[in-house]
N, C-alpha and C positions, 0 to 999 in steps of 0.2 A: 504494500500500500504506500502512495507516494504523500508526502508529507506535504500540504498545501499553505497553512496558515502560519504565520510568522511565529504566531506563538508557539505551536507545534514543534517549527523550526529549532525556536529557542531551547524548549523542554527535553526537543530530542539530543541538541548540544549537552544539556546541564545530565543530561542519560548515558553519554561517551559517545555520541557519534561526532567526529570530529569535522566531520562533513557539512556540518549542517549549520556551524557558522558560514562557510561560504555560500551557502542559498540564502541566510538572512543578507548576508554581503550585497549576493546580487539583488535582492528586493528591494534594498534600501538605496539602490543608485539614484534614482531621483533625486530624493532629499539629499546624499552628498552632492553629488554635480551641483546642484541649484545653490548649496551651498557654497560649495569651490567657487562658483560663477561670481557670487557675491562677494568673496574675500580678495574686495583689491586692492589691496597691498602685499602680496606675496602671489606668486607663480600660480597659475594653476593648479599645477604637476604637486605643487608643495601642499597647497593647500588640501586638495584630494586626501592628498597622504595623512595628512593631520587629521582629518574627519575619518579616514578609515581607520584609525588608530583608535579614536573616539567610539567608534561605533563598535571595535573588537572589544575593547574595555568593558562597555557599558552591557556588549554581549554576558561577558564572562562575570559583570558583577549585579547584573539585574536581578534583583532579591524575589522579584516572584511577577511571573507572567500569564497571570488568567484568561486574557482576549486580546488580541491584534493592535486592538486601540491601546490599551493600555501600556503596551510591551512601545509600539510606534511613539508616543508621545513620551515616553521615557528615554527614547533612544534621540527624539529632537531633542529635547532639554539636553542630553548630555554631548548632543552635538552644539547646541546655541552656547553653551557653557567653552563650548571648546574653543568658538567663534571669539567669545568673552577675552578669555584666555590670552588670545593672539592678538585681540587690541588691545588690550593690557599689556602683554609686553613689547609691540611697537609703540605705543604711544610714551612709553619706559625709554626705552631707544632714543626715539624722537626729543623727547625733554633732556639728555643727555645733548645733543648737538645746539639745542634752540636754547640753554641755559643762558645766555648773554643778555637776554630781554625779558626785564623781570614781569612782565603783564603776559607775555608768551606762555611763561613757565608756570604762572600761576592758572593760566586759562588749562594748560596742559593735565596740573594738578588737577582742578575739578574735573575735568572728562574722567581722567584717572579714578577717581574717588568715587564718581558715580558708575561707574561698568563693577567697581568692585562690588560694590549696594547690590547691584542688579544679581552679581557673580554669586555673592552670599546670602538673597532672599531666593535665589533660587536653589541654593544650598540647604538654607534653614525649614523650607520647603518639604524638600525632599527626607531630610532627616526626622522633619517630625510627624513623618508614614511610618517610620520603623516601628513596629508592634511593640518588641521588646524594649523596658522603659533603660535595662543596663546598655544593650546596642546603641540604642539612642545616645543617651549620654556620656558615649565611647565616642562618637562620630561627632557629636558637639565638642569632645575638648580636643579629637584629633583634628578637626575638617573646619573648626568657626577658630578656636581658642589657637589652634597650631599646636599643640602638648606635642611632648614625649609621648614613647610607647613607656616608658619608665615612668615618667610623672603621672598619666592616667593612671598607672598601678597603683601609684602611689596616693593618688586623688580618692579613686573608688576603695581602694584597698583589699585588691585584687593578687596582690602578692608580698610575702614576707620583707 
């Protein structure tokens, strides 16, 4: 029987068919491409690669895939994050060379400031789906706070 539905796809990956990430691969070409098309400030070819990267990630770390929809809009989110990401760090870049003009650098700062907002409401989002209340508050001091894998031990008290 041929696997039809993305979620299938996914379920049948998280099952050890290693195949069946590249059938979500090719399903999701749209949404990359449209994406790459959009991202200009780097290569095509570059960008591509960065959202397939995104989308293997998000393959392998998607916590749970009921329906199509649900599995698709988690896979944009973690592609639009990836989007985030890459104007975050060129407009980093950017404020490095334009540092001479202090109303440049300041304009620079808030775009900066504000993608981060966007980067960690859609963060804080996603974190507080996690059923489990300890998972959660693992992913809050790794993913908001930036901890340690030692200092969360040490927070939760999780280890000697």
């Amino acid at each position: 029987m041929e696997i039809t539905t993305i979620s299938e796809m996914v379920k049948s990956y998280k099952a050890g068919n290693p195949n069946a990430m590249e059938d979500v691969w090719v399903q999701m070409q749209p949404l990359l491409r449209g994406t790459a098309n959009k991202t200009f400030f780097m290569e095509l070819d570059d960008a591509y690669q960065e959202y397939s990267k995104a989308l293997i990630e998000a393959i392998i770390k998607i916590p749970e895939c009921n329906n199509d929809g649900q599995c698709i809009t988690y896979f944009q989110i973690c592609i639009h994050n990836r989007f985030c990401s890459l104007c975050h760090r060129r407009e980093k870049i950017s404020a490095e060379f334009l540092c001479d003009n202090e109303l440049l650098t300041e304009i620079v700062s808030c775009s900066s400031s504000y993608n981060q907002a966007l980067f960690e409401a859609d963060l804080q989002r996603y974190i507080n789906q996690i059923a489990s209340a300890g998972k959660r508050k693992i992913a809050e001091l790794l993913f908001l706070k930036h901890s340690s894998s030692s200092k969360i031990a040490k927070t939760l008290e999780l280890s000697p």
